[in-house]
The first five atom37 places (N, CA, C, CB, O) and aatype in JSON, in Angstrom:
{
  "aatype": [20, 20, 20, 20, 20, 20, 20, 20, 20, 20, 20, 20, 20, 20, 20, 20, 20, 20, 20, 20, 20, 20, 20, 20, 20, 20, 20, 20, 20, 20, 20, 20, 20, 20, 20, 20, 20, 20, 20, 20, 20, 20, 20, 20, 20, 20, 20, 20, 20, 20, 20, 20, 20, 20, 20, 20, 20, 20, 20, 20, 20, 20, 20, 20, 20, 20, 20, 20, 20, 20, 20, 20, 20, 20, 20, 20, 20, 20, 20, 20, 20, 20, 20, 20, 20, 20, 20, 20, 20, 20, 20, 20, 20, 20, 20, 20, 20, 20],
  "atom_mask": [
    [1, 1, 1, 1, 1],
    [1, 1, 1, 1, 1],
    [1, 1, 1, 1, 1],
    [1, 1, 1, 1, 1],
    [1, 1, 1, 1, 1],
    [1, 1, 1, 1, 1],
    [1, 1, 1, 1, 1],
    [1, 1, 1, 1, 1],
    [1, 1, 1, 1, 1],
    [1, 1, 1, 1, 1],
    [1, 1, 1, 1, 1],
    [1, 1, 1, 1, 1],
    [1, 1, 1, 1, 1],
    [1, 1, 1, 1, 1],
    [1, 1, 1, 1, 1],
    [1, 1, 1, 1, 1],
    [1, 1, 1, 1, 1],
    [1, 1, 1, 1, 1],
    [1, 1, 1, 1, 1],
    [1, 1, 1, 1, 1],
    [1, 1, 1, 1, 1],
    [1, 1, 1, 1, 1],
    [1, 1, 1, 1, 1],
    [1, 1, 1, 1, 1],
    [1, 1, 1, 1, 1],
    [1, 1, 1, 1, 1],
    [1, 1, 1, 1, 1],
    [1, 1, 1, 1, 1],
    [1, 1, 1, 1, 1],
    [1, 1, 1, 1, 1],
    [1, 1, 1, 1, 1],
    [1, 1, 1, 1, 1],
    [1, 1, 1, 1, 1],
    [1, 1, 1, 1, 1],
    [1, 1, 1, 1, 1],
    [1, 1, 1, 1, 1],
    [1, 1, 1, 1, 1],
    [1, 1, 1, 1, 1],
    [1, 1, 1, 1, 1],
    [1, 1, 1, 1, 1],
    [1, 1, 1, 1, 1],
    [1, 1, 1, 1, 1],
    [1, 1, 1, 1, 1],
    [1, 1, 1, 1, 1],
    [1, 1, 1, 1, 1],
    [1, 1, 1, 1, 1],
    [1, 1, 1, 1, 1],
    [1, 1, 1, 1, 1],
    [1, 1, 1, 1, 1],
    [1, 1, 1, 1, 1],
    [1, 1, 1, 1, 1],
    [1, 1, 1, 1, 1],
    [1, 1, 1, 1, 1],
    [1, 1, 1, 1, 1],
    [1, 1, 1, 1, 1],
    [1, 1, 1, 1, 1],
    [1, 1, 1, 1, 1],
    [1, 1, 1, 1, 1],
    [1, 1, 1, 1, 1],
    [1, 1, 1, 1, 1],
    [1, 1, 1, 1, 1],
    [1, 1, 1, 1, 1],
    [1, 1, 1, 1, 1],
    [1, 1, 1, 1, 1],
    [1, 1, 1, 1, 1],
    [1, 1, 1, 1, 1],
    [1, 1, 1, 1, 1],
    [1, 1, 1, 1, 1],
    [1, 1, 1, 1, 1],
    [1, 1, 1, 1, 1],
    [1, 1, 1, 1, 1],
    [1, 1, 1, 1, 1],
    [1, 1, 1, 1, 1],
    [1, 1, 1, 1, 1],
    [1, 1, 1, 1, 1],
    [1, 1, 1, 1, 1],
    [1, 1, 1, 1, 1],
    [1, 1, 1, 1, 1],
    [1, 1, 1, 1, 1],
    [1, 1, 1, 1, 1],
    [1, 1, 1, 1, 1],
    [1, 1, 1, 1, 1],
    [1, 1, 1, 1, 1],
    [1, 1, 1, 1, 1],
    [1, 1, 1, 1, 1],
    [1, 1, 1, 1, 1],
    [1, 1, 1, 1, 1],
    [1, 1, 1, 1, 1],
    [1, 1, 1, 1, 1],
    [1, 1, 1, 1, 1],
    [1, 1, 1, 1, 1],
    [1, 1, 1, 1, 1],
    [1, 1, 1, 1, 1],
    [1, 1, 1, 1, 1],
    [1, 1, 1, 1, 1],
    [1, 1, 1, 1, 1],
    [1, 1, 1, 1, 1],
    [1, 1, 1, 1, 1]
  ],
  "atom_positions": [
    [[30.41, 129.45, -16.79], [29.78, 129.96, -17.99], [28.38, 129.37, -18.16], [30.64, 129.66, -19.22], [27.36, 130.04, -18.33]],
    [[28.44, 128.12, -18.09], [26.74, 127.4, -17.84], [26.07, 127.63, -16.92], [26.56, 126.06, -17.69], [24.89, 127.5, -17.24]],
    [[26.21, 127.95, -15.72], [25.5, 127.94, -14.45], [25.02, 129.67, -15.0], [26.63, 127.59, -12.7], [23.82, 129.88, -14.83]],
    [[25.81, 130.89, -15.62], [25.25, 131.73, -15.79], [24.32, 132.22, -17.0], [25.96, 132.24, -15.52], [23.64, 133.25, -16.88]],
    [[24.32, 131.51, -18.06], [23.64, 131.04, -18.95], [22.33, 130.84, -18.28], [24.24, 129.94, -19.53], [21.37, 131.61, -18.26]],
    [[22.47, 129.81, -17.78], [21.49, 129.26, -17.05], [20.18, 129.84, -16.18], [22.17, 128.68, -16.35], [18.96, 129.73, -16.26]],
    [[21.19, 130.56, -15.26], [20.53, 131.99, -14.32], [19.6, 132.85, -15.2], [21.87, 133.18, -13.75], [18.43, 133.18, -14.98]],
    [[20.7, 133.25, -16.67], [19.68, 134.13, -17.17], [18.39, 133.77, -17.9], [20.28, 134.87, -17.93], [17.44, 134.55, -17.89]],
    [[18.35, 132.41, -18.63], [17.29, 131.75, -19.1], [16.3, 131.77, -18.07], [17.62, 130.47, -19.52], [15.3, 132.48, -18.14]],
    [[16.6, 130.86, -16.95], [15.52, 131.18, -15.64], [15.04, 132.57, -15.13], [16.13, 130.67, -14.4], [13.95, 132.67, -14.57]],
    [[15.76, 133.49, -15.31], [15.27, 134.58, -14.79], [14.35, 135.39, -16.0], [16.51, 135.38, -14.18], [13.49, 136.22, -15.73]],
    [[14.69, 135.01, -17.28], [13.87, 135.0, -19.12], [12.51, 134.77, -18.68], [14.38, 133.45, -20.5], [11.56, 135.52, -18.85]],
    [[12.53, 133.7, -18.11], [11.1, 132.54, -17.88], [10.34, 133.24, -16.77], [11.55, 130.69, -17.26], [9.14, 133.53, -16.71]],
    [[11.17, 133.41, -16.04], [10.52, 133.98, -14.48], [9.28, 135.26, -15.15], [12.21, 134.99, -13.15], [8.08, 135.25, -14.89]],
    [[9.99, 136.26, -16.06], [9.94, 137.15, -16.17], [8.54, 137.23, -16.83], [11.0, 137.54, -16.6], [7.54, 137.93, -16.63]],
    [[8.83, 136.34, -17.61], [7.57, 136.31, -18.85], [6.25, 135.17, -18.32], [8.41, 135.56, -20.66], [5.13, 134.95, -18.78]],
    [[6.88, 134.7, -17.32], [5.69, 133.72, -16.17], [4.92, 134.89, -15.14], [6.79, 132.32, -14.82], [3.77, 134.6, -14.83]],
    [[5.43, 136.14, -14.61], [5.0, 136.77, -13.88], [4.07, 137.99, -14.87], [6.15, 137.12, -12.97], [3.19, 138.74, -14.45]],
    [[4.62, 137.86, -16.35], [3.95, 139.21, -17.24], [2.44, 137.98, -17.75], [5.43, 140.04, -19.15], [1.41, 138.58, -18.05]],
    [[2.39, 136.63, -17.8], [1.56, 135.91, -18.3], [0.63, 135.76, -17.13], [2.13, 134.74, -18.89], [-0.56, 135.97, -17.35]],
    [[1.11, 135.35, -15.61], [0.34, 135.76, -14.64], [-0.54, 137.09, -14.27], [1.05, 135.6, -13.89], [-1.65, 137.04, -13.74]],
    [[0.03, 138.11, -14.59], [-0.42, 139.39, -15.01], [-1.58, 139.86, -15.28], [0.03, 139.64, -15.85], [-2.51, 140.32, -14.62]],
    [[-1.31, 139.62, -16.59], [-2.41, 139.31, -18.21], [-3.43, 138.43, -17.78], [-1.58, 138.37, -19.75], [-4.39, 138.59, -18.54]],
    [[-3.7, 137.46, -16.79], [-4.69, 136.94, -16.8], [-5.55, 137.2, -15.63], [-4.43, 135.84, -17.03], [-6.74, 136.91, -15.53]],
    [[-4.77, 137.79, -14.76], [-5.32, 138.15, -13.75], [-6.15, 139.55, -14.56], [-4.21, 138.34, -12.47], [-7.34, 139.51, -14.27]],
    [[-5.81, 140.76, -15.49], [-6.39, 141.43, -15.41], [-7.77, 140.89, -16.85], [-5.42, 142.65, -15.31], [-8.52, 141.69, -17.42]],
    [[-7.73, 139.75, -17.04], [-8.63, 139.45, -18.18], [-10.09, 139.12, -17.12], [-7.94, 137.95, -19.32], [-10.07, 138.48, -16.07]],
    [[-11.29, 139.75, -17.78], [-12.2, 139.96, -17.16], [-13.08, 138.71, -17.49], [-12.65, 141.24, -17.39], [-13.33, 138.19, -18.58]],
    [[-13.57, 138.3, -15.86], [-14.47, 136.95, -16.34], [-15.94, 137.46, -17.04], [-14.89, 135.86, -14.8], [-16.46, 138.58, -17.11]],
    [[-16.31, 136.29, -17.46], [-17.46, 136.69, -18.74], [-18.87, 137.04, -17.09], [-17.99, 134.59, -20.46], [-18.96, 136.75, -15.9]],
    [[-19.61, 137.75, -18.1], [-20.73, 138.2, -16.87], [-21.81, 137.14, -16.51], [-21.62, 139.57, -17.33], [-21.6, 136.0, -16.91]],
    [[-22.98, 137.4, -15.81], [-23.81, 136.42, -15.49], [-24.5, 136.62, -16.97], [-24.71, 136.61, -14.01], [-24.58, 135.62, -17.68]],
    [[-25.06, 137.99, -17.5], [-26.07, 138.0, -18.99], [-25.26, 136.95, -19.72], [-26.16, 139.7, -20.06], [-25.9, 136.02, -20.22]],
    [[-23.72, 136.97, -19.88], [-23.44, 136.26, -20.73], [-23.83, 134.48, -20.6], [-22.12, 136.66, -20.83], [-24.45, 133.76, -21.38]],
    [[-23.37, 134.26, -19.68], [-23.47, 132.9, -19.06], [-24.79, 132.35, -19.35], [-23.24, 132.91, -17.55], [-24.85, 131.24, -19.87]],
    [[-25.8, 132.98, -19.07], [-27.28, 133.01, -19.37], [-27.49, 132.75, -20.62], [-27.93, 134.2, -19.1], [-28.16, 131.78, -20.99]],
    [[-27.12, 133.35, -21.16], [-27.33, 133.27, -22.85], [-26.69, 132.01, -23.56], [-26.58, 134.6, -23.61], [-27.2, 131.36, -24.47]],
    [[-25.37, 131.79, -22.9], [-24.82, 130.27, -23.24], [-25.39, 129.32, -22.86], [-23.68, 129.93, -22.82], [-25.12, 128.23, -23.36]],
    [[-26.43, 129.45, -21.8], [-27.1, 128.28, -20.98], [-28.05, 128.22, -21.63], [-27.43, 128.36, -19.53], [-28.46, 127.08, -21.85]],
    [[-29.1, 129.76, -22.42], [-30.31, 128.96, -23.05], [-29.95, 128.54, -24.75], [-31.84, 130.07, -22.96], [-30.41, 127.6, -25.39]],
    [[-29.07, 129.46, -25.16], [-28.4, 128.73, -26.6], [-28.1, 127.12, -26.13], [-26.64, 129.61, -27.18], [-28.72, 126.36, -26.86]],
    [[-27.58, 126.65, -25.44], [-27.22, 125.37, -25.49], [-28.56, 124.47, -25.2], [-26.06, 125.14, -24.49], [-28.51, 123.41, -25.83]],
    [[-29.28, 124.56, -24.71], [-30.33, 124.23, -24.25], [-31.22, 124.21, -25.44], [-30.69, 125.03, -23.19], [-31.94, 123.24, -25.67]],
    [[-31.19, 125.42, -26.32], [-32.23, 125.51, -27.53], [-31.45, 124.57, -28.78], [-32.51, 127.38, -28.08], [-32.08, 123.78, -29.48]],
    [[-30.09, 124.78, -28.9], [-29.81, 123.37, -29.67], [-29.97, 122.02, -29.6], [-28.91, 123.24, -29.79], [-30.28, 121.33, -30.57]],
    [[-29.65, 121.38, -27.85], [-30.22, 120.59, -27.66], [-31.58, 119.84, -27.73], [-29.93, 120.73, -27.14], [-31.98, 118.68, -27.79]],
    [[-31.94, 120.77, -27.69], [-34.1, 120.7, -27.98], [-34.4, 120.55, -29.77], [-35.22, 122.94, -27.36], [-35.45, 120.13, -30.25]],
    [[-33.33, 120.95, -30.47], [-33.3, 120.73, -31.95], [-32.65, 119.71, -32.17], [-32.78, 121.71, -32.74], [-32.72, 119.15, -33.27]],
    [[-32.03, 119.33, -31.36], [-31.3, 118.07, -31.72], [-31.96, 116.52, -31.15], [-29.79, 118.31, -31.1], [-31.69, 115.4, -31.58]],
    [[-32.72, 116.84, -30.23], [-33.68, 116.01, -29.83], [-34.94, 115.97, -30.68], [-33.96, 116.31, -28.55], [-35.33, 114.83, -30.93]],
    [[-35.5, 116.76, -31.08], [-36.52, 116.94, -32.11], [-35.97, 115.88, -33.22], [-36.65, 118.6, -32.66], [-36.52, 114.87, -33.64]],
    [[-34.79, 116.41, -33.54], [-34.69, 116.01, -34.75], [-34.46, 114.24, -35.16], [-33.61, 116.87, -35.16], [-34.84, 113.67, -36.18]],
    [[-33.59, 113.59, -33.8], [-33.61, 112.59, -33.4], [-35.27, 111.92, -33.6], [-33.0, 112.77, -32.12], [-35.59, 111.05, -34.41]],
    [[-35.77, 112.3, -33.05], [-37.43, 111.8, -32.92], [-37.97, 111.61, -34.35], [-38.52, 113.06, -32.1], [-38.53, 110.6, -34.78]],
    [[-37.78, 112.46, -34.84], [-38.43, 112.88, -36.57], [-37.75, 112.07, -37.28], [-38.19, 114.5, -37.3], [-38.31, 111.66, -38.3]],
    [[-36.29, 111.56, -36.98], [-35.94, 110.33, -37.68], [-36.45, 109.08, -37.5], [-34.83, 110.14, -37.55], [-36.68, 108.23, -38.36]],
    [[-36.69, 109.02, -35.82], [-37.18, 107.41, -35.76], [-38.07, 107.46, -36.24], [-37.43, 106.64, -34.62], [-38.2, 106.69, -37.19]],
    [[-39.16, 108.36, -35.9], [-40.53, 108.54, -36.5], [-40.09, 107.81, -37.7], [-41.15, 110.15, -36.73], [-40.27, 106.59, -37.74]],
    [[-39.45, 108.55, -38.87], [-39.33, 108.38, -40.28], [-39.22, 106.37, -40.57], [-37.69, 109.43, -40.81], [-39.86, 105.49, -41.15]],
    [[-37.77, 106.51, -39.58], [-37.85, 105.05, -39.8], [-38.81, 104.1, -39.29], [-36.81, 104.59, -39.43], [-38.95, 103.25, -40.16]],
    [[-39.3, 103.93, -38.62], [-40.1, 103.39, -37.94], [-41.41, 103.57, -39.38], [-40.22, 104.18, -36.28], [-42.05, 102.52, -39.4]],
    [[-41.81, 104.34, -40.24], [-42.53, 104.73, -41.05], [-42.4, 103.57, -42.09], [-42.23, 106.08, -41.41], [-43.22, 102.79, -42.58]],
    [[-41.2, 103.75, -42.21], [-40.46, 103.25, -43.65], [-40.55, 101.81, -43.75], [-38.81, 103.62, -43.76], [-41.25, 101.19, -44.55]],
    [[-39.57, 101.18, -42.63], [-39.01, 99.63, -42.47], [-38.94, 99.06, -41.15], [-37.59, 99.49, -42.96], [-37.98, 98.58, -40.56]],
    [[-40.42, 99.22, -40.71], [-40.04, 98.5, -39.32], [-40.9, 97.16, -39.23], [-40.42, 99.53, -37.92], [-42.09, 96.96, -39.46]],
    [[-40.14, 96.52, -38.92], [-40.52, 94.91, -39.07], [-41.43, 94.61, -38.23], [-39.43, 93.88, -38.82], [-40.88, 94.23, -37.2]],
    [[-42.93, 94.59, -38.09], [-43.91, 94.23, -36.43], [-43.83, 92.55, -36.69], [-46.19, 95.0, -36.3], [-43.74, 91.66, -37.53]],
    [[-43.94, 92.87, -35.32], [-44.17, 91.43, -34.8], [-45.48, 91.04, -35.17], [-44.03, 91.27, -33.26], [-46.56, 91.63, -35.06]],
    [[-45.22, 90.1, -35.56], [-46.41, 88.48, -35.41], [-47.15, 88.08, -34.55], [-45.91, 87.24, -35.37], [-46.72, 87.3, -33.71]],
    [[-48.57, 88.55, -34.53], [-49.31, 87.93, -33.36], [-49.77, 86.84, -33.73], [-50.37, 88.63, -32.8], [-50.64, 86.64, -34.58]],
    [[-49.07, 85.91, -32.96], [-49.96, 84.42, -32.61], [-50.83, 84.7, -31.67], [-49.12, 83.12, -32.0], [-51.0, 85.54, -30.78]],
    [[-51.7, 83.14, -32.43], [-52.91, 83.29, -31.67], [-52.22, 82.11, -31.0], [-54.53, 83.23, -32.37], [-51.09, 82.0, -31.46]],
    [[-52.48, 81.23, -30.13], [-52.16, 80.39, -28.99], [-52.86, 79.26, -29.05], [-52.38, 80.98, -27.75], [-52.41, 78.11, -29.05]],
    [[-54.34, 79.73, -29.12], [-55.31, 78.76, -29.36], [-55.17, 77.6, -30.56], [-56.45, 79.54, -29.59], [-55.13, 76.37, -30.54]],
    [[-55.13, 78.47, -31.46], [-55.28, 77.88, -33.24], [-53.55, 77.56, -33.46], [-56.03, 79.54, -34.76], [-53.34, 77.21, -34.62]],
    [[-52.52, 77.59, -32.78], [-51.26, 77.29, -33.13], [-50.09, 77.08, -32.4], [-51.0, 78.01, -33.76], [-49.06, 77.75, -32.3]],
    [[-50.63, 75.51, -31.68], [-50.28, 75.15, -30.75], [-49.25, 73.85, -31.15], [-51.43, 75.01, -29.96], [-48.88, 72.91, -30.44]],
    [[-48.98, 74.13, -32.36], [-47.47, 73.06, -32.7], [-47.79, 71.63, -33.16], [-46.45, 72.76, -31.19], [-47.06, 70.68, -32.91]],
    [[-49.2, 71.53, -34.02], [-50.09, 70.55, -34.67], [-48.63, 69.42, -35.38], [-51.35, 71.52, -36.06], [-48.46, 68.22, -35.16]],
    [[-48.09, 70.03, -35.92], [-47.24, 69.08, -36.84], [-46.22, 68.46, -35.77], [-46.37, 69.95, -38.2], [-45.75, 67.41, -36.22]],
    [[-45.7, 68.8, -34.4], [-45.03, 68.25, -33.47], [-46.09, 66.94, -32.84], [-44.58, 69.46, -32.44], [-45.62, 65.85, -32.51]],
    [[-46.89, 67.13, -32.79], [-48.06, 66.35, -32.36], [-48.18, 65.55, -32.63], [-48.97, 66.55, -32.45], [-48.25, 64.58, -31.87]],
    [[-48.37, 65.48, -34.67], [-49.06, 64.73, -35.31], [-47.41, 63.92, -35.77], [-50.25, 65.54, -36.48], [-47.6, 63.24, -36.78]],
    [[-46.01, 63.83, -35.31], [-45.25, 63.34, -35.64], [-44.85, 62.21, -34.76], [-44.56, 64.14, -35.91], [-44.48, 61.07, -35.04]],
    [[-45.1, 63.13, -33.09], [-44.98, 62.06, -31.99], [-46.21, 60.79, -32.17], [-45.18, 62.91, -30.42], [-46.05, 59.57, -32.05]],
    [[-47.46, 61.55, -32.48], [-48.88, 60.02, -33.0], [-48.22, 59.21, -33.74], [-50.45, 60.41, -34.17], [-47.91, 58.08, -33.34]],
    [[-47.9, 59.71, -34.98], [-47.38, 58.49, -35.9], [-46.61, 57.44, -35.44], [-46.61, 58.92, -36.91], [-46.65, 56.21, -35.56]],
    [[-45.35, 58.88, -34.46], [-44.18, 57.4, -33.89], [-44.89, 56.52, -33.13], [-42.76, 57.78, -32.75], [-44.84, 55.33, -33.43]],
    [[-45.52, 56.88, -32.26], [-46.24, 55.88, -31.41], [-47.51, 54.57, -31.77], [-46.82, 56.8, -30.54], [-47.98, 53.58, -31.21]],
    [[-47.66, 55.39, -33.21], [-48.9, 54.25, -33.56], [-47.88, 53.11, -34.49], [-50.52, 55.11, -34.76], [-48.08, 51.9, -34.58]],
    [[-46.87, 53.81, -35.06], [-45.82, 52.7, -35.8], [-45.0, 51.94, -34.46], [-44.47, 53.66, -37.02], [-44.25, 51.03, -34.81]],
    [[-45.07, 52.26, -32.74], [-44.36, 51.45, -32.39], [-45.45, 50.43, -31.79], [-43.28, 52.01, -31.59], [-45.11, 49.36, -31.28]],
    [[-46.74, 50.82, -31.88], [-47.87, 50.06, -31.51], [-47.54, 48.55, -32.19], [-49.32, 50.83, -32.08], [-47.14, 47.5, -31.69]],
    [[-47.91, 48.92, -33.53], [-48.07, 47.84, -34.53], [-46.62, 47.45, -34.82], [-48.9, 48.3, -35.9], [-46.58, 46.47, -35.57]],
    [[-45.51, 47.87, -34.49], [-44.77, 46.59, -34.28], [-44.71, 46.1, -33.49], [-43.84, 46.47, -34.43], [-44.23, 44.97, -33.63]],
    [[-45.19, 46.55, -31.88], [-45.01, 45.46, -30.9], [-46.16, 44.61, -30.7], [-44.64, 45.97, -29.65], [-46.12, 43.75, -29.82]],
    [[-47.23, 44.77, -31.46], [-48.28, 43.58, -31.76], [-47.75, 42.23, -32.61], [-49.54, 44.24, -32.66], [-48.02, 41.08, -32.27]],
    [[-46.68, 42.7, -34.2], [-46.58, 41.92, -35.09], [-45.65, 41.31, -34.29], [-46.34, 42.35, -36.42], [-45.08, 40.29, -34.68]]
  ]
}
């Protein structure tokens, strides 16, 4: 009783696997005009979406962008590191005189 159950479910499936094979075989692939048209639509969103990217940094970059600090090199060369190592050295002067 199961084994024929069985048979007929599989042969259910078979049936409706060969009508789905069918159906797709006779579904028509899309043409080259079409394809074309998906290739420059995608292409023209992309180009808006890159634009638009840009026009934001732009914006930000407008708004809040932090520039850097030009040092000069010459005029700020770490005076107070300098003038801390002198001191130590002139306070170890004058104690190893006293």
């Amino acid at each position: 009783m199961e084994k024929q159950i069985e048979k007929e479910v599989n042969a259910e499936l078979n049936e409706k696997l060969k009508v789905k094979k069918k159906r797709s075989l006779n579904i028509e692939l899309p043409s080259e005009e079409y394809k074309d048209e998906l290739e420059r639509n995608s292409l023209i969103v992309k180009k808006k979406l890159k634009k638009e990217k840009l026009s934001l940094m732009k914006e930000f970059n407008l708004e809040g962008d932090i520039k850097r600090k030009e040092i000069n090199i010459k005029t700020n060369d770490n005076l107070e590191i300098k003038k801390k190592k002198k001191k130590k050295k002139k306070k170890k002067k004058k104690q190893e005189t006293n």
